[in-house]
Kinemage of the C-alpha trace (Angstrom):
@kinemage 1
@onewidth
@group {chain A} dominant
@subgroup {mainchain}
@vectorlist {calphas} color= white
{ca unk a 1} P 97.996 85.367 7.457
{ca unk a 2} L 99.206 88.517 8.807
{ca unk a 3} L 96.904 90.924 9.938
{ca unk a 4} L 97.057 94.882 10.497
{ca unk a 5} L 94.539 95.841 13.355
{ca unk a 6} L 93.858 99.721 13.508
{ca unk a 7} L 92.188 100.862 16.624
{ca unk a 8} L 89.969 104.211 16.105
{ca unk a 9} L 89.284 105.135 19.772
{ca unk a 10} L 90.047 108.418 21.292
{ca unk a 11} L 90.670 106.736 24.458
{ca unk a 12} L 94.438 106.175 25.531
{ca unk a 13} L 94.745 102.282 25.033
{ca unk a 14} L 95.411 102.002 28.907
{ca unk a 15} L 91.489 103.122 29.320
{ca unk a 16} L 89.799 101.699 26.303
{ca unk a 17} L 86.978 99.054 25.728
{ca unk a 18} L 88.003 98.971 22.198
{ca unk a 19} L 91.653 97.905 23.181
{ca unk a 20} L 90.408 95.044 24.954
{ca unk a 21} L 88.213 93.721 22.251
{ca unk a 22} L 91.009 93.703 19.973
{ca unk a 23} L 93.431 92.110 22.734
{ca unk a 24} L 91.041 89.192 23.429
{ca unk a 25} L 90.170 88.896 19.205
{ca unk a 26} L 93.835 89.378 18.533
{ca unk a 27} L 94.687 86.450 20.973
{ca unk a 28} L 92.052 83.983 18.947
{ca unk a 29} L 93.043 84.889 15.778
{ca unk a 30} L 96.640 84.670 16.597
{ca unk a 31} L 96.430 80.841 18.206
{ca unk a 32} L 96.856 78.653 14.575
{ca unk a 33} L 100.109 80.801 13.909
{ca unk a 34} L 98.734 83.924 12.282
{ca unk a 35} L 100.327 87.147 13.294
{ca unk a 36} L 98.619 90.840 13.813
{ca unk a 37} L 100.314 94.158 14.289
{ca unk a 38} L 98.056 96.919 16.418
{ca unk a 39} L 97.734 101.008 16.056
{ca unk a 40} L 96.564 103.040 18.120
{ca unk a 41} L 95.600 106.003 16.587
{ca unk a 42} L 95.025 107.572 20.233
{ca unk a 43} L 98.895 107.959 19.790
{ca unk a 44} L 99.215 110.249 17.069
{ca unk a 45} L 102.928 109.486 16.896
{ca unk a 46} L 101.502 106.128 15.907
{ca unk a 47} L 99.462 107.444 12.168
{ca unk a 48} L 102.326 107.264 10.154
{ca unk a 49} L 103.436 103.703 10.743
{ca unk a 50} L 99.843 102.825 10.736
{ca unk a 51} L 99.069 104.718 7.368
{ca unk a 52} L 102.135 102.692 5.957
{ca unk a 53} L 101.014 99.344 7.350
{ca unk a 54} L 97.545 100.098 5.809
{ca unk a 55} L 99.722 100.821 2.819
{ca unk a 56} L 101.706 97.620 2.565
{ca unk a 57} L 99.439 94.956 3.852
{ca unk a 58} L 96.573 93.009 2.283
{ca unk a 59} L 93.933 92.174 5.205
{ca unk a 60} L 93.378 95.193 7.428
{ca unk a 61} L 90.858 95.492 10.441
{ca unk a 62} L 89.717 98.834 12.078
{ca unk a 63} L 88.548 98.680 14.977
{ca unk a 64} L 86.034 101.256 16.654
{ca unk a 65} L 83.487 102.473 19.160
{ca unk a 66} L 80.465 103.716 18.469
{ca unk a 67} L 80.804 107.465 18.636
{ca unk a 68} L 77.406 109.368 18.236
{ca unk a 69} L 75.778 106.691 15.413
{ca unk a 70} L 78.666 106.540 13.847
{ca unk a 71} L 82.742 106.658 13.431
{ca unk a 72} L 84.888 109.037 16.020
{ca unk a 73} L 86.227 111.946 14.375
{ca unk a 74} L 89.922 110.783 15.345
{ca unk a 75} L 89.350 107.753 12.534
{ca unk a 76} L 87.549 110.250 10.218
{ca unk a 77} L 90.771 112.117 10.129
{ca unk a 78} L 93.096 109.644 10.212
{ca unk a 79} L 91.175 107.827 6.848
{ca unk a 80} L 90.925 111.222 5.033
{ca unk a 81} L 94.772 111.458 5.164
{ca unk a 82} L 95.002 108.207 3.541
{ca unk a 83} L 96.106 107.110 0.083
{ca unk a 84} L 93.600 105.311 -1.540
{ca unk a 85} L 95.137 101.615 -3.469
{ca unk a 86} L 95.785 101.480 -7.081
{ca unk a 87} L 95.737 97.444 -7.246
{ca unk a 88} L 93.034 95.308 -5.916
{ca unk a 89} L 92.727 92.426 -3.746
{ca unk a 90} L 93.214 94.222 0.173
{ca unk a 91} L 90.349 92.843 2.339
{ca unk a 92} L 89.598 95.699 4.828
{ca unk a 93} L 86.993 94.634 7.466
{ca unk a 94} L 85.587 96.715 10.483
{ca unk a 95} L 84.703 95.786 14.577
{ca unk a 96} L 82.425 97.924 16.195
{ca unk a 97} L 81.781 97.926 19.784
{ca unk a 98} L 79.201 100.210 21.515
{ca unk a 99} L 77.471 100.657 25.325
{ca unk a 100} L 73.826 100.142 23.215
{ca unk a 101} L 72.323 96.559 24.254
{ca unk a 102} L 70.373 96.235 20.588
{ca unk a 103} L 72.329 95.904 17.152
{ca unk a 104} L 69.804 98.075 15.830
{ca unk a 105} L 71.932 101.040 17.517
{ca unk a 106} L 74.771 100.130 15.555
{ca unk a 107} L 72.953 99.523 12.003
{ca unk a 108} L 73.970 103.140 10.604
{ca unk a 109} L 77.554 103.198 11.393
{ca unk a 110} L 77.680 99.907 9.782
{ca unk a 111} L 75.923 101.028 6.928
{ca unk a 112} L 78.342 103.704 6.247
{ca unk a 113} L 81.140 101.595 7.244
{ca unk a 114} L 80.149 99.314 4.228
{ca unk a 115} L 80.983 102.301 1.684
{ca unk a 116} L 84.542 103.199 2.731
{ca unk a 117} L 86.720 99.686 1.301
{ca unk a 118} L 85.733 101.128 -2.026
{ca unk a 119} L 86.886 104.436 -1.347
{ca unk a 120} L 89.904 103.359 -0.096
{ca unk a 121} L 90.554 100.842 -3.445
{ca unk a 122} L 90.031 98.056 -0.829
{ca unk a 123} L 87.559 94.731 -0.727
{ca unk a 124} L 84.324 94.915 1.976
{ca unk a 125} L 85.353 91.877 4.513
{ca unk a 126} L 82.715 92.438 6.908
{ca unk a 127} L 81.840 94.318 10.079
{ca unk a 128} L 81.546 92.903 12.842
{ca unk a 129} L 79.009 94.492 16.039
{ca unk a 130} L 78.700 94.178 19.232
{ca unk a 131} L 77.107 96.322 22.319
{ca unk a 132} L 76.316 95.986 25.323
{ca unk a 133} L 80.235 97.092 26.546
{ca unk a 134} L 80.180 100.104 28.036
{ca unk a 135} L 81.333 98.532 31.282
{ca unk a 136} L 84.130 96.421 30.093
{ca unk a 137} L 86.775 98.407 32.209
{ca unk a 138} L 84.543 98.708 34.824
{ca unk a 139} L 83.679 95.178 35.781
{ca unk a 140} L 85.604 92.778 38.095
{ca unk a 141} L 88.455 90.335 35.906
{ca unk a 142} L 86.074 87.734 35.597
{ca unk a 143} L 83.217 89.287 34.404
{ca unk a 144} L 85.120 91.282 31.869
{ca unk a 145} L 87.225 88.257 30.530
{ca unk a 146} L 83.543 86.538 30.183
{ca unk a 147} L 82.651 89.612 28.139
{ca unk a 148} L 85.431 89.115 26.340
{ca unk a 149} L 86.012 85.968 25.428
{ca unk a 150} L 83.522 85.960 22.355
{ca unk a 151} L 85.852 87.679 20.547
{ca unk a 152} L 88.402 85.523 20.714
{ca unk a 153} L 86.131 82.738 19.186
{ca unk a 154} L 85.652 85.550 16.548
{ca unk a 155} L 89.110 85.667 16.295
{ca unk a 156} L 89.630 82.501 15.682
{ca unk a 157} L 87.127 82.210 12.974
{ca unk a 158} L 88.348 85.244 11.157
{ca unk a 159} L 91.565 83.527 11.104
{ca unk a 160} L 89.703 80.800 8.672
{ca unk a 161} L 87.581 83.104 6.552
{ca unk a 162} L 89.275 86.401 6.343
{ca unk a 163} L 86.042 88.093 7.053
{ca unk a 164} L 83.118 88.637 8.923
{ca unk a 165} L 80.169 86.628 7.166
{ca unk a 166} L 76.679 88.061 7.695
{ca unk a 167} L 75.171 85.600 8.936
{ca unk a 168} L 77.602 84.880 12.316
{ca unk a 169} L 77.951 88.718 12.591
{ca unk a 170} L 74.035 88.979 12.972
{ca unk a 171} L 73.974 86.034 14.998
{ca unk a 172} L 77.150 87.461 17.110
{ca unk a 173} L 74.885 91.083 17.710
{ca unk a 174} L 72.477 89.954 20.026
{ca unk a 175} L 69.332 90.889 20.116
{ca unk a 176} L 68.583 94.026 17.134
{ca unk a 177} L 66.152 95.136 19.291
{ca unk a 178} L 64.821 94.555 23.266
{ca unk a 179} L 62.272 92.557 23.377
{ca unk a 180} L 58.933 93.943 25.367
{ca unk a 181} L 59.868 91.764 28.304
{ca unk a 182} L 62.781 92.473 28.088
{ca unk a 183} L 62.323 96.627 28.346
{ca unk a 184} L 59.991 95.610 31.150
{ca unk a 185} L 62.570 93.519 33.085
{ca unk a 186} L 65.357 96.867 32.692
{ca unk a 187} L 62.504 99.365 33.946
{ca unk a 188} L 62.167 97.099 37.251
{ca unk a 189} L 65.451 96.004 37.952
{ca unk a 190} L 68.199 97.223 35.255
{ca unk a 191} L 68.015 100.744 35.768
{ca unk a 192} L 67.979 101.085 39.616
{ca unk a 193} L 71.110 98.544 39.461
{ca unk a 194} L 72.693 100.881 36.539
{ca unk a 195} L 71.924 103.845 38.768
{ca unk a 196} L 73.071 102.106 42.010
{ca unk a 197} L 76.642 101.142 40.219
{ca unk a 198} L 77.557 104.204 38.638
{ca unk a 199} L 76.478 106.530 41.447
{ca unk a 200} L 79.349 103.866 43.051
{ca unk a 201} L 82.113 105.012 40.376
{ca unk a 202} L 80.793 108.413 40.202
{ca unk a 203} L 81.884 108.913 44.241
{ca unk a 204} L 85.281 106.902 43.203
{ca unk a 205} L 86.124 109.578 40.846
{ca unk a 206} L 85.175 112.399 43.333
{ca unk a 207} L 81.565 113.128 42.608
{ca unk a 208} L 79.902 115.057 45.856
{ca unk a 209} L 76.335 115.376 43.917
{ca unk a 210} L 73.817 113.386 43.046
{ca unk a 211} L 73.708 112.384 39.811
{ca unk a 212} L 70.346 113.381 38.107
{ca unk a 213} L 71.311 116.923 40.457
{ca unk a 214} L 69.920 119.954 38.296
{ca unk a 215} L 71.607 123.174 40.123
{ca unk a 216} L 71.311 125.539 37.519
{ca unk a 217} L 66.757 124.414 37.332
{ca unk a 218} L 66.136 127.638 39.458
{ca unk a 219} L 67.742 129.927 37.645
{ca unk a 220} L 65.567 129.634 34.383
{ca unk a 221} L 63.478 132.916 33.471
């Protein structure tokens, strides 16, 4: 099977989460001798060989952040420009990534995501979600290839299927919604550690201020 991967970050692929996913997935799916192509369509010198590979291909996968609830506008574009199929049979199946810890987070942009094959004269294959990733570049090697390395076992089973059943992608989610405990146990120790970590990569990147700082507070009438 060959398999056309279309990534809809904004991100440059140097800095995004959504280019690793697809590196570690690609390198599952890849190990029983399938092949995949990626686009970026951060490179806009990239949307018209990925428009034609969308064009000439039967299995397609887009894969995405979660921008807002749903799709980033960049994708929005780029699938408005496309040309919808005339014959049947493409399989076009979505992974979605997001920062969000509950699949619940992610339920609308999947919901929408579930209309567009049809649009597009293509077959639903499945959409596969994930959060919890917002710190997948930000993480040491080994934590991130631990992160990671789901995928690739996703990879690998996409490989046999050619889609994303619902049952593994539900069971892939996590949790689609924090438990009480578990909101209790993030109040107590999650947040100060989230605070304490990116108040470390906000002085990295040159940050001088606090971070919950409110200078302009005074000045309200």
């Amino acid at each position: 099977m060959h398999l056309v991967i279309i990534s809809g970050a904004a991100r440059p692929q140097s800095r995004s989460n959504t280019a690793k996913v697809i590196a570690a997935f690609r390198k599952g799916f890849e190990e029983g001798g399938n092949t995949a192509e990626v686009w970026y369509l951060s490179d806009r010198r990239q949307w018209e060989g990925a428009a034609k590979a969308f064009g000439q291909n039967g299995h397609i996968l887009i894969a995405l952040p979660l921008y807002v609830e749903n799709i980033p506008g960049i994708l929005l574009e780029f699938l408005s420009g496309l040309t919808p199929k005339q014959t049947s049979g493409t399989q076009l199946a979505f992974l979605l990534q997001g920062g969000f810890p509950e699949a619940c987070q992610s339920r609308c942009c999947e919901a929408y995501l579930e209309t567009l094959p049809a649009q597009l004269g293509c077959d639903y294959a499945g959409t596969l979600i994930k959060g919890d990733m917002f710190g997948t570049s930000l993480v040491d090697e080994k934590t991130r290839q631990k992160m990671l390395s789901p995928f690739a076992e996703m990879g690998r089973s996409f490989a046999r299927t050619a889609r994303f059943e619902k049952s593994a992608v539900d069971a892939f989610a996590g949790p689609e919604t924090m438990s009480k405990k578990q909101i209790l146990m993030y109040n107590l120790l999650g947040k100060p550690l989230s605070r304490f970590y990116l108040a470390r990569i906000a002085k990295k990147l040159g940050c001088r201020e606090r971070l919950d700082a409110r200078p302009y507070e005074g000045a309200r009438s």
